[in-house]
N, C-alpha and C positions, 0 to 999 in steps of 0.2 A: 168233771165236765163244767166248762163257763157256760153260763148261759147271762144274758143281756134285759132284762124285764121291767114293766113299768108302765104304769099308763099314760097316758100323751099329759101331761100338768097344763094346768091354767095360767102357771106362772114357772118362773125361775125354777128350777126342783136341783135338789142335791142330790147328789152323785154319791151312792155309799154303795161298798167295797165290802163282801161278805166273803169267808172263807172258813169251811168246816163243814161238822157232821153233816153226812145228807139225810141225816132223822129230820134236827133240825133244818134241814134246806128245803125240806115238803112245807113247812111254815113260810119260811123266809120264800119259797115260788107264788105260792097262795096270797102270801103279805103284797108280794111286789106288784098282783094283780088290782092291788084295790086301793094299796097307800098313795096318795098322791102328791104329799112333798118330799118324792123322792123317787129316784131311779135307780138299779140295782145293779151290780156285777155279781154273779154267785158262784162262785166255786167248791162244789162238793167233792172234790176230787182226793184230795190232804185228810177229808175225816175228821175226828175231835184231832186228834193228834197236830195234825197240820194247822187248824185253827189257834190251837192253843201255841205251837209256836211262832206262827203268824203274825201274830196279838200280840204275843211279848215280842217282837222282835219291834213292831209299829209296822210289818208290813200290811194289814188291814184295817179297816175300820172297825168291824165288826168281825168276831173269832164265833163259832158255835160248837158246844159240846155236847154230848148226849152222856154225861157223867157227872160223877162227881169231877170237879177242876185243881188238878194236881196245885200241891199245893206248892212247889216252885216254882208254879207259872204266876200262883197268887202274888207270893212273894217277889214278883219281878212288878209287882203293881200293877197287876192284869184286877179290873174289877167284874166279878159278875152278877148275873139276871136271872133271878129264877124266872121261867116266860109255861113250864108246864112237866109234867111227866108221862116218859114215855111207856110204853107195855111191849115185852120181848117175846116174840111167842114161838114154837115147835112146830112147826108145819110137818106133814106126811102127805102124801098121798091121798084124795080123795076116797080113794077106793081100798084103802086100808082100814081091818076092822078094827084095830088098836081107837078108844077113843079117849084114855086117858093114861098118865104116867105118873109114877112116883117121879120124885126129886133122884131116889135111891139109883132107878132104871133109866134115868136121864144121864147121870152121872156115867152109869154102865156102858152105857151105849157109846157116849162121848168120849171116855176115856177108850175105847175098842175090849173093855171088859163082856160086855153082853154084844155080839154080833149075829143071833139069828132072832128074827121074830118071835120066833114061839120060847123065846126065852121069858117073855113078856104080854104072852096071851094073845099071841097073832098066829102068823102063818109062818111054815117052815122054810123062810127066805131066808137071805141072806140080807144084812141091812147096811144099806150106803148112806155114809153121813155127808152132809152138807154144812159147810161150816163159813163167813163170812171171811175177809181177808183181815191181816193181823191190825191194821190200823184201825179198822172199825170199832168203836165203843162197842156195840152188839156182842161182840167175840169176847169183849174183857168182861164187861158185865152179867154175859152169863157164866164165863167161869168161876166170876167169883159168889155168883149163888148157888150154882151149881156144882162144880167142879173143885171149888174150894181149893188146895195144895196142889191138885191133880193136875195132868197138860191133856188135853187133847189127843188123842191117839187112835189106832185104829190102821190096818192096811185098808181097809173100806172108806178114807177120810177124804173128803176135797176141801180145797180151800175154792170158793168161787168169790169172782170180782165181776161188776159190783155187785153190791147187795141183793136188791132184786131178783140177778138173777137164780138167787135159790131158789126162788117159785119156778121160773122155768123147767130146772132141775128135778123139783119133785116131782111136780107136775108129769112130766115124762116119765118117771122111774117110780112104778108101783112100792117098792122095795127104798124110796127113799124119805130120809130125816133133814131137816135145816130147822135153822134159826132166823129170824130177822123180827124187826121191828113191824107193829102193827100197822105203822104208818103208811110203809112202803109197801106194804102191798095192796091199797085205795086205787082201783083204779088195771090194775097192773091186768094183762090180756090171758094169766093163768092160772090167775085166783078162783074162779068156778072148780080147777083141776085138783087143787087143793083144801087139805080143811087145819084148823088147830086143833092142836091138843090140849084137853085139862090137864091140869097138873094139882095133884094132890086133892083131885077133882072139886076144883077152883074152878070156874067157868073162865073161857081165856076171852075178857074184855076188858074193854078202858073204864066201863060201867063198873067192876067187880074191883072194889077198894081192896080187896082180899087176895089180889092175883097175884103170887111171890116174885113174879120177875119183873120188875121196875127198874127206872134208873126218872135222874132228872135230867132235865133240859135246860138249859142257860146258852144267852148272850153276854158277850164277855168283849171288853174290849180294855185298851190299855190305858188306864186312869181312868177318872169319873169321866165318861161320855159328856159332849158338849154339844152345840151347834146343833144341826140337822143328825146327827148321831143319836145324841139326846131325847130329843121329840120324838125319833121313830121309837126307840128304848121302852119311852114312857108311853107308848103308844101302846108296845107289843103287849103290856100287861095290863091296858085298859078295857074296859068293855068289848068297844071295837075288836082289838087284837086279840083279845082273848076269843070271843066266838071265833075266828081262825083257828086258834090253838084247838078249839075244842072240837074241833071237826074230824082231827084225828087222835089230839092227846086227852088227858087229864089235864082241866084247868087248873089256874091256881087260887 
């Protein structure tokens, strides 16, 4: 989705071109509300994925990833930002008595090895997983804390696009599991519906240094950042931009 953001400037303001994760694009909406030398194009539509070949191609200004940044995009001269870290978390159901998970039983669940609750100290359902689409950082980064060698499986599996609306999802579905980013669901009209899960009963916050499903966040763009590029850059990691960042990630 493009969206157009920015506030009216006082002067001349540059025009930057953003494309990628929409972890990162809950920063970069927030940022465009308050930066003022500059106006914003945002396309979270592409994902880290799309950012990252965006950027090494020079079709954007600005690439965002909610990962680590493959390292053949490095090597094409793509430079990155660390700007904060994000927290991945397990949503269910509100009204599910399930309040924490192993790594073990996440794994289970995910791969379609554990498919009834009470395998897991719940109720005798049947459990529907919810799972992000394949471009999403979210989806690769939990597999590889989680899921390690394993894929995804399960005849119980969706794939739901975008992100968010796995809240929807559970929200409706007593009997349901997802994934997403803690970011995304600030704000979001189904979040009361749902709750997180601890894991490895880690408290699932941005507060809890402790909490195993992480990833970073970086701006990334193609060579050292320059001009009004630059500024906004050095911006994102200063004071200013960081309280942003901090509103929904780990700063840095």
């Amino acid at each position: 989705m493009l969206f157009l953001v920015g506030p009216l400037p006082l002067h001349a303001a540059d025009n930057i071109n953003y494309v990628g994760s929409s972890t990162v694009g809950v920063f970069m909406k927030d940022a465009a509300k308050v930066y003022t030398d500059a106006t914003f194009n945002i396309n979270t539509e592409p994902e880290s994925g799309g950012g990252e070949t965006a950027t090494a191609a020079g079709r954007t200004d600005i690439g965002g990833v909610a990962r680590n940044v493959k390292n053949e995009i490095l090597n094409q001269g793509v430079q990155q930002v660390l700007i904060g870290k994000d927290a991945i978390g397990v949503r269910i159901n509100a009204n599910n008595q399930i309040s924490s998970l192993s790594a073990d039983q996440l794994k289970g669940i995910f791969t379609g090895k554990i498919t009834n609750w009470k395998e897991v100290g719940g109720s005798d359902m049947a459990i529907n997983v919810y799972i992000v689409n394949p471009q999403s950082a979210t989806r690769k980064v939990f597999k590889n804390v989680i899921l390690g060698d394993a894929d995804y499986s399960g005849k119980n599996i969706q794939t739901i696009w975008p992100d968010p609306a796995i809240l929807d999802k559970v929200a409706a579905d007593q009997n349901g599991i997802g994934q997403l980013s803690f970011a995304l669901s600030s704000g979001h009209p189904a979040v009361q519906q749902v709750k997180r899960v601890n894991i490895w009963d880690q408290e699932a916050s941005v507060n809890n240094s402790s909490y195993p499903i992480t990833r970073p966040l970086y701006l990334i763009t193609k060579g050292e950042p320059t001009g009004g590029v630059k500024k906004f850059v050095d911006w994102a990691v200063s004071a200013e931009g960081q309280a942003i960042v901090k509103k929904y990630f780990v700063g840095i």
